[in-house]
MMTF fields as JSON, N, C-alpha, C and O atoms, coordinates in Angstrom:
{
  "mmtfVersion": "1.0.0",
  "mmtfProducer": "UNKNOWN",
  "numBonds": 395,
  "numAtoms": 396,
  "numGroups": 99,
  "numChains": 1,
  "numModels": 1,
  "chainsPerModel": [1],
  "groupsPerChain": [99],
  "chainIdList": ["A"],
  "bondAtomList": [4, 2, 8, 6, 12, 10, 16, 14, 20, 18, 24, 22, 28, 26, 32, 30, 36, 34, 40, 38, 44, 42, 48, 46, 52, 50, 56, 54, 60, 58, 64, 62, 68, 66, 72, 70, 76, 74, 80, 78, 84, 82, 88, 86, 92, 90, 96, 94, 100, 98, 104, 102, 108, 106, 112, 110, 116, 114, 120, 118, 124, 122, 128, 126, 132, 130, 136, 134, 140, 138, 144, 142, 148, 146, 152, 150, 156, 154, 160, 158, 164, 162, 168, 166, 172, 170, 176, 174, 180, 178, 184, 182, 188, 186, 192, 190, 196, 194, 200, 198, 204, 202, 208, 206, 212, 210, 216, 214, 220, 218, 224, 222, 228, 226, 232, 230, 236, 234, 240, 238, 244, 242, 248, 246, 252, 250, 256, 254, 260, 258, 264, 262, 268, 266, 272, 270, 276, 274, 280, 278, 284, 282, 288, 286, 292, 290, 296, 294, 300, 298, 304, 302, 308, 306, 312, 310, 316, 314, 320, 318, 324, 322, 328, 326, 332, 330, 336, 334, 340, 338, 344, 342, 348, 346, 352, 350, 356, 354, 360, 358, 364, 362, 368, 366, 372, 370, 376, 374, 380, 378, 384, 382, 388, 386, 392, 390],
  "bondOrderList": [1, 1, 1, 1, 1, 1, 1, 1, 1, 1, 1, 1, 1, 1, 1, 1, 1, 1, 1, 1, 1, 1, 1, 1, 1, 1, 1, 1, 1, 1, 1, 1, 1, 1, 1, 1, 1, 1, 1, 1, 1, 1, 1, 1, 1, 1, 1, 1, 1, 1, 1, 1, 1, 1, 1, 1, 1, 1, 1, 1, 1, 1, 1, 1, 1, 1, 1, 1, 1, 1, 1, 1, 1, 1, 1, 1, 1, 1, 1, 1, 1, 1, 1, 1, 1, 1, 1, 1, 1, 1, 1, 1, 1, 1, 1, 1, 1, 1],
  "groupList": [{"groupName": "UNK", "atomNameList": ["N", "CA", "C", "O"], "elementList": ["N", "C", "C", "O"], "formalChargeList": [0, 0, 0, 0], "bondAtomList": [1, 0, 2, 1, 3, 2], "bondOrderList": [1, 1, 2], "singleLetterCode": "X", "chemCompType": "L-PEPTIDE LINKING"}],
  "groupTypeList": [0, 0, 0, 0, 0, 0, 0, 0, 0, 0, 0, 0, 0, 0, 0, 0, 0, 0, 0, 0, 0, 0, 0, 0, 0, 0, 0, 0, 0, 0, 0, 0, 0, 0, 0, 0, 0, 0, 0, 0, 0, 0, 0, 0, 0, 0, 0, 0, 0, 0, 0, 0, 0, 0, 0, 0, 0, 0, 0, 0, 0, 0, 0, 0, 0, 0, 0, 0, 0, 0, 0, 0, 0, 0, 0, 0, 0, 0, 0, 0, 0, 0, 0, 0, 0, 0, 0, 0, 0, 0, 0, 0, 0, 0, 0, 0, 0, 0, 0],
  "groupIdList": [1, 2, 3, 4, 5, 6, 7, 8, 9, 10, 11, 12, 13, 14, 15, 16, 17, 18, 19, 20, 21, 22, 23, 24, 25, 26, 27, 28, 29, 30, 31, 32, 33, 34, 35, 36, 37, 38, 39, 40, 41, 42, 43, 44, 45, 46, 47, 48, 49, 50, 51, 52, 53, 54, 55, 56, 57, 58, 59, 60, 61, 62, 63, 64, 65, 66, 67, 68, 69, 70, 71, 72, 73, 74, 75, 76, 77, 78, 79, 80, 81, 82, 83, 84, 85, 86, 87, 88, 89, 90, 91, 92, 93, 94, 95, 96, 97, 98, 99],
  "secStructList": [7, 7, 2, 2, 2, 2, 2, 2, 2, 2, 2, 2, 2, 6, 6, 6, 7, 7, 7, 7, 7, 7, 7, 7, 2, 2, 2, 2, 2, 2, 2, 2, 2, 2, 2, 2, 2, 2, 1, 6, 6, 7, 2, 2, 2, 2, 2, 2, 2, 2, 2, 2, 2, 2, 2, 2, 2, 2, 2, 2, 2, 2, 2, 2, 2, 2, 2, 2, 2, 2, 2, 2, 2, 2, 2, 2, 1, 7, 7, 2, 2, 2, 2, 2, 3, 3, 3, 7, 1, 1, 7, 7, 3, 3, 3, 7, 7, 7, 7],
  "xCoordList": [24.465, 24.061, 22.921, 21.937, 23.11, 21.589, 20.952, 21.445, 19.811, 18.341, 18.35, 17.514, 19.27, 19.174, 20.142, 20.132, 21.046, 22.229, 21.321, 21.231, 20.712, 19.986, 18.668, 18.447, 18.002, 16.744, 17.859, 17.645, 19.04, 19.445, 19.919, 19.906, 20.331, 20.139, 19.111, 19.023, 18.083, 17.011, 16.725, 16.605, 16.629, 16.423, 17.228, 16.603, 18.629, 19.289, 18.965, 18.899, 18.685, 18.2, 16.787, 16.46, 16.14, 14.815, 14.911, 14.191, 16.098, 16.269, 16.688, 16.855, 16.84, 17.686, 16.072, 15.609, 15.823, 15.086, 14.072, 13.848, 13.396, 12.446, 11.775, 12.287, 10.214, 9.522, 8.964, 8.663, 8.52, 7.845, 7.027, 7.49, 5.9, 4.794, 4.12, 4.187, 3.394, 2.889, 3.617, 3.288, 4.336, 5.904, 5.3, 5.339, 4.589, 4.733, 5.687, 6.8, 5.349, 6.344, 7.663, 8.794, 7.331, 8.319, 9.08, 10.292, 8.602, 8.912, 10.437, 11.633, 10.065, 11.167, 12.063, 13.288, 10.877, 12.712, 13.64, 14.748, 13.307, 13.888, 14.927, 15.985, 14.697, 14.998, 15.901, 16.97, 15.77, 16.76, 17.905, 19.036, 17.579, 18.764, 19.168, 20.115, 19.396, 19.571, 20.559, 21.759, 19.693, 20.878, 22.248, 23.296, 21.755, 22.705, 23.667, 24.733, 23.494, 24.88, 24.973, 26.191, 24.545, 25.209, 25.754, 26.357, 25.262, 25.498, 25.404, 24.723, 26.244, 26.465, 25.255, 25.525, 24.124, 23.112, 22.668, 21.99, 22.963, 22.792, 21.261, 20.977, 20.368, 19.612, 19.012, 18.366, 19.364, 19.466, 20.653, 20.319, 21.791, 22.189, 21.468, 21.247, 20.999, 20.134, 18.779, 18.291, 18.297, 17.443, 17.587, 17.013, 19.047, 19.433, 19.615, 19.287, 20.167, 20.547, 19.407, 19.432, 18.388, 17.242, 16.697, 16.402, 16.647, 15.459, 17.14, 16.821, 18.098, 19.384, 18.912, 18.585, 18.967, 18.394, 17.32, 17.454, 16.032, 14.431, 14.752, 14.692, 15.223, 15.271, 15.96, 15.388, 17.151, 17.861, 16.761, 16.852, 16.115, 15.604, 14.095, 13.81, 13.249, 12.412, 13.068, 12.349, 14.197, 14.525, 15.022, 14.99, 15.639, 15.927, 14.593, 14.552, 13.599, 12.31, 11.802, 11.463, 11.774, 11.147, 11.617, 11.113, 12.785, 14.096, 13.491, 13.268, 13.314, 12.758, 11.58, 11.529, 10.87, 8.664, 8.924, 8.251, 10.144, 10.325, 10.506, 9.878, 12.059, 12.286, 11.466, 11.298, 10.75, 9.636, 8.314, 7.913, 8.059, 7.142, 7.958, 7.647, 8.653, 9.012, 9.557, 9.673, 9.866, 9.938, 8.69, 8.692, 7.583, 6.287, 5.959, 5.101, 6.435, 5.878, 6.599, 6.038, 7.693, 7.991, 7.704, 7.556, 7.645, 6.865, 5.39, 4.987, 4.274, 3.293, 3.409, 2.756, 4.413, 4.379, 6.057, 6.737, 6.283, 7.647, 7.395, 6.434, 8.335, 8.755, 9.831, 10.8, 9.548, 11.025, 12.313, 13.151, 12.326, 14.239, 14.266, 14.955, 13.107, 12.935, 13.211, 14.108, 12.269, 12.205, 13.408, 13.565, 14.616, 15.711, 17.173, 18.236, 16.547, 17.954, 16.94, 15.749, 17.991, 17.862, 18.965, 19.976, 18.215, 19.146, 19.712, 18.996, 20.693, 21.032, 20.893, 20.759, 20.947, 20.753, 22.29, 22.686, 23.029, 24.394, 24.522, 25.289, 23.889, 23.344, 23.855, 23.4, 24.81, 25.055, 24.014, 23.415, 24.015, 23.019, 23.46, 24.597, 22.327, 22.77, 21.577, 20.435, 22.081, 20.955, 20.662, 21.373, 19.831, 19.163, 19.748, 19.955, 20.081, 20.272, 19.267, 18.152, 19.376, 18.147, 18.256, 19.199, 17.606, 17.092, 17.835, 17.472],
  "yCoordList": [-17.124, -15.939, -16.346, -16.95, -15.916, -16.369, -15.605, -14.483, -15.778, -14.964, -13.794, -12.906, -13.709, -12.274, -11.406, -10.184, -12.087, -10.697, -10.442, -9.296, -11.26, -10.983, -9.806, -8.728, -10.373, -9.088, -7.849, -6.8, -8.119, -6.721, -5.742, -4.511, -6.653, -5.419, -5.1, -4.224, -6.027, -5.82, -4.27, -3.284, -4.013, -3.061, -1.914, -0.881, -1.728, -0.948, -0.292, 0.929, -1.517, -0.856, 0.026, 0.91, -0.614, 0.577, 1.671, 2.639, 1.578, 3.273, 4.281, 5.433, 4.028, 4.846, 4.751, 5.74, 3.972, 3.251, 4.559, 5.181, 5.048, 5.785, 6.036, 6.5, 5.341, 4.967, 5.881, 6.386, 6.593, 7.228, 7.303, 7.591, 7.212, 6.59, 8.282, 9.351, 7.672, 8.707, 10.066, 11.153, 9.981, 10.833, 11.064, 10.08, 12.414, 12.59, 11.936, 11.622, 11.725, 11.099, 12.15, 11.85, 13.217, 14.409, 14.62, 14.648, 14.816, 15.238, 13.728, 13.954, 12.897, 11.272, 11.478, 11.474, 11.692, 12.046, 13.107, 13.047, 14.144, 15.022, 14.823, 15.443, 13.851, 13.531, 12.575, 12.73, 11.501, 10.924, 11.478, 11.312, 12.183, 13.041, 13.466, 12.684, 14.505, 15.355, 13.637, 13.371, 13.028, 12.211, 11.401, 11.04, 11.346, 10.476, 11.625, 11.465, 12.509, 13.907, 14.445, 14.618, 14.848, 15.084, 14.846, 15.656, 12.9, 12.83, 11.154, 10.242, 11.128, 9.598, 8.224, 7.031, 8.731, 7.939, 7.662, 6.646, 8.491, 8.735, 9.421, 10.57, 8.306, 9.246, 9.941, 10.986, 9.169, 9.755, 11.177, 12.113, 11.126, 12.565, 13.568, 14.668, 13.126, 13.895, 14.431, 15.478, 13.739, 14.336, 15.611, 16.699, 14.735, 15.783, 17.117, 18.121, 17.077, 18.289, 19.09, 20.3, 18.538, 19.155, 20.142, 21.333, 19.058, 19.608, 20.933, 22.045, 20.723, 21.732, 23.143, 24.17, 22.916, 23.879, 24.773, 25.961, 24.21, 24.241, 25.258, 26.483, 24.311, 25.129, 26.568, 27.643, 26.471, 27.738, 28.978, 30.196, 28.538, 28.882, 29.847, 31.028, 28.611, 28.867, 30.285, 31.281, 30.268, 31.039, 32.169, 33.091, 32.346, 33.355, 34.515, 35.59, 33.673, 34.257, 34.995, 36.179, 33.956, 34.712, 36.207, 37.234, 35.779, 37.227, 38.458, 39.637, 37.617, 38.996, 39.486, 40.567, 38.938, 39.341, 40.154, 41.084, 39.529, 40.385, 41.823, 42.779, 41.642, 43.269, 44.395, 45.533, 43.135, 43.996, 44.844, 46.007, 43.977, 44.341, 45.704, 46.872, 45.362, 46.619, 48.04, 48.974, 48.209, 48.522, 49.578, 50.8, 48.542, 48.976, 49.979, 50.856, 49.748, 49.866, 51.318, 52.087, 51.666, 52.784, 54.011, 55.165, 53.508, 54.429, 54.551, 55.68, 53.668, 54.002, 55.047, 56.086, 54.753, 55.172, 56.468, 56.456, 57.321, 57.876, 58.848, 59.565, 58.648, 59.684, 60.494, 60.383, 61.487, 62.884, 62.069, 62.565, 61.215, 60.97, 60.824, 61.393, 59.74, 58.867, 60.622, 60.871, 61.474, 62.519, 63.22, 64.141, 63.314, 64.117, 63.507, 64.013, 62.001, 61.1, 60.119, 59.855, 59.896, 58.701, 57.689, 57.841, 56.362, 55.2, 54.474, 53.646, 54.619, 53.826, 52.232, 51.637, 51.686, 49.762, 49.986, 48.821, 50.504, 50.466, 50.181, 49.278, 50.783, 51.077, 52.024, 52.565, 52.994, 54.176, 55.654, 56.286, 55.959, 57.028, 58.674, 59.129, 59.207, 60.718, 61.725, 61.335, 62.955, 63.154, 64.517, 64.859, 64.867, 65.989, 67.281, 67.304, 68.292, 69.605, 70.144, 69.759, 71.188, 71.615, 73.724, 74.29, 74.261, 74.981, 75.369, 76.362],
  "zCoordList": [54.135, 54.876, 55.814, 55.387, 57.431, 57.786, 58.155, 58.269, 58.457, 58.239, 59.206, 59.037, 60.264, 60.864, 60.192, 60.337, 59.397, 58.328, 57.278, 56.836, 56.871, 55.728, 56.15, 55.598, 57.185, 57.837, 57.799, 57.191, 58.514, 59.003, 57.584, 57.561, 56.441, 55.127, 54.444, 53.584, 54.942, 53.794, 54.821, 54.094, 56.076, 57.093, 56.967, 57.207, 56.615, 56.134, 54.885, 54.741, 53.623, 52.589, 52.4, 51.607, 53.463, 53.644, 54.064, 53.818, 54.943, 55.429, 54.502, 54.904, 53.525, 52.431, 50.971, 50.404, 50.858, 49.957, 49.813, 50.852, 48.481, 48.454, 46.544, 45.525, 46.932, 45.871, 45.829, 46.911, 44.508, 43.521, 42.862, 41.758, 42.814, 41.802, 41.622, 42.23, 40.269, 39.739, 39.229, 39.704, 38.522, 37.989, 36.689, 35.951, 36.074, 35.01, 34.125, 34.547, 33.005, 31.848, 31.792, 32.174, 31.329, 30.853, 31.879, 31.668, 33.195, 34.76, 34.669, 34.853, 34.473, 35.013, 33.769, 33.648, 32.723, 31.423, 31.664, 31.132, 32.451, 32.738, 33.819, 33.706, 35.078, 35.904, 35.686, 36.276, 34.916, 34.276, 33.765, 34.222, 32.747, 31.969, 32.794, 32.872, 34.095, 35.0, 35.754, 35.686, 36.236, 36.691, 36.251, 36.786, 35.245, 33.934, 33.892, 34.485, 33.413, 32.826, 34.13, 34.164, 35.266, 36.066, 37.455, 38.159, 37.875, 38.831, 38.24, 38.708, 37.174, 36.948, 37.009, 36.879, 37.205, 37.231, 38.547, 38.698, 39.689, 41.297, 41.172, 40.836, 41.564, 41.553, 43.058, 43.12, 44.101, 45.149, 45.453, 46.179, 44.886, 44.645, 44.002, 44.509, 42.608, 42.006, 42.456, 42.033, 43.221, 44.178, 45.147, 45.195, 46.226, 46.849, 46.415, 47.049, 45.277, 44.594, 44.188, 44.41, 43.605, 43.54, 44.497, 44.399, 45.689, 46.923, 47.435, 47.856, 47.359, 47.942, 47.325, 47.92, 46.177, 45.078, 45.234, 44.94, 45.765, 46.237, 47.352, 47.239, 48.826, 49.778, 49.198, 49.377, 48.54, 48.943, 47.898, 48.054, 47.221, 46.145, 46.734, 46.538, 47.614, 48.821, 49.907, 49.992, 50.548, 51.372, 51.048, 51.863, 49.668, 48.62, 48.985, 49.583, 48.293, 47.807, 48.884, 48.881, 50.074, 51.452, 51.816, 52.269, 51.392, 51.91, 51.048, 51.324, 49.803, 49.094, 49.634, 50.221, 49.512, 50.037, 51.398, 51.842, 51.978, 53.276, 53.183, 53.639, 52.106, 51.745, 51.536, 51.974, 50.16, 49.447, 50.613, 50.644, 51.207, 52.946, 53.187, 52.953, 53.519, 54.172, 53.584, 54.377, 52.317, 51.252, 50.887, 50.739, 50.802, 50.707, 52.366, 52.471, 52.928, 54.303, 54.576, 55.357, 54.019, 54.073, 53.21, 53.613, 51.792, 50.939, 51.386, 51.104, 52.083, 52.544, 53.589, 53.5, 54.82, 56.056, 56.341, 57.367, 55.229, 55.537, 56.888, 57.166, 57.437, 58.343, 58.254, 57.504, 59.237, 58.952, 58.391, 57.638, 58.704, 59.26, 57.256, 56.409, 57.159, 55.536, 54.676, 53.871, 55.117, 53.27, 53.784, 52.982, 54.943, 54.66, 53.996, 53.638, 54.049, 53.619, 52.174, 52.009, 51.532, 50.364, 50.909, 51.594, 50.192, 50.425, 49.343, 48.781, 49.019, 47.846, 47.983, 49.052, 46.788, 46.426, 46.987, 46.956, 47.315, 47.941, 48.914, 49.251, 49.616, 51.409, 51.383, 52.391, 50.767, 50.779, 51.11, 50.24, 52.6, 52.771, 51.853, 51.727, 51.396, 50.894, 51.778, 52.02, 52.143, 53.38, 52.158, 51.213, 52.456, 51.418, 51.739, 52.952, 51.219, 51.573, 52.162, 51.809, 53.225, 53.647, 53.413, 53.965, 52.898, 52.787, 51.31, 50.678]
}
C-alpha cells in the first residue's frame, strides 16, 4: 500500500471517527447494552438513534410550551367570540345558547 492510499483512509476514517471521554460508568453500560440488543453492536447507529429520538423529543416539547402559551393566553385574555363558543380537545366547536 503506498503512503498517499494509506493518508487517504486514515482521512476517511476521521471523518466518521468520534471520541468520547469522560462517560459516566452507568451512562456507557447503558449505552453498550442499548447497542449490543439493538443495533448489533453499531455504535454509531446507536447514537444516531439516540440524538433521532432527542430531536423529535426536543420539538415535541416546544410544540407543547407553545400550546400551553397560548392556552394560558386565552384564559388570561378571553374575548366575546372565546365566552360564546367552547372548544373541544377535538377541535370540535360548541357555540353557547344565548338567552
Amino acid at each position: 500500500m503506498k503512503k498517499e492510499e494509506f493518508n487517504e483512509l486514515v482521512l476517511k476514517d476521521k471523518e466518521t471517527r468520534l471520541s468520547i471521554s469522560r462517560v459516566p460508568k452507568k451512562t456507557k453500560k447503558d449505552f453498550v447494552e442499548l447497542a449490543d440488543n439493538e443495533f448489533e453492536g453499531d455504535y454509531g447507529m446507536a447514537l444516531k438513534s439516540i440524538f433521532d429520538n432527542f430531536s423529535l423529543w426536543k420539538m415535541l416539547f416546544e410544540n407543547v410550551d407553545m400550546k400551553l402559551d397560548i392556552i394560558i393566553d386565552k384564559l388570561n385574555n378571553p374575548n366575546k367570540e372565546d365566552k360564546e363558543r367552547i372548544n373541544l380537545l377535538s377541535g370540535k366547536i360548541i357555540k353557547k345558547e344565548v338567552g
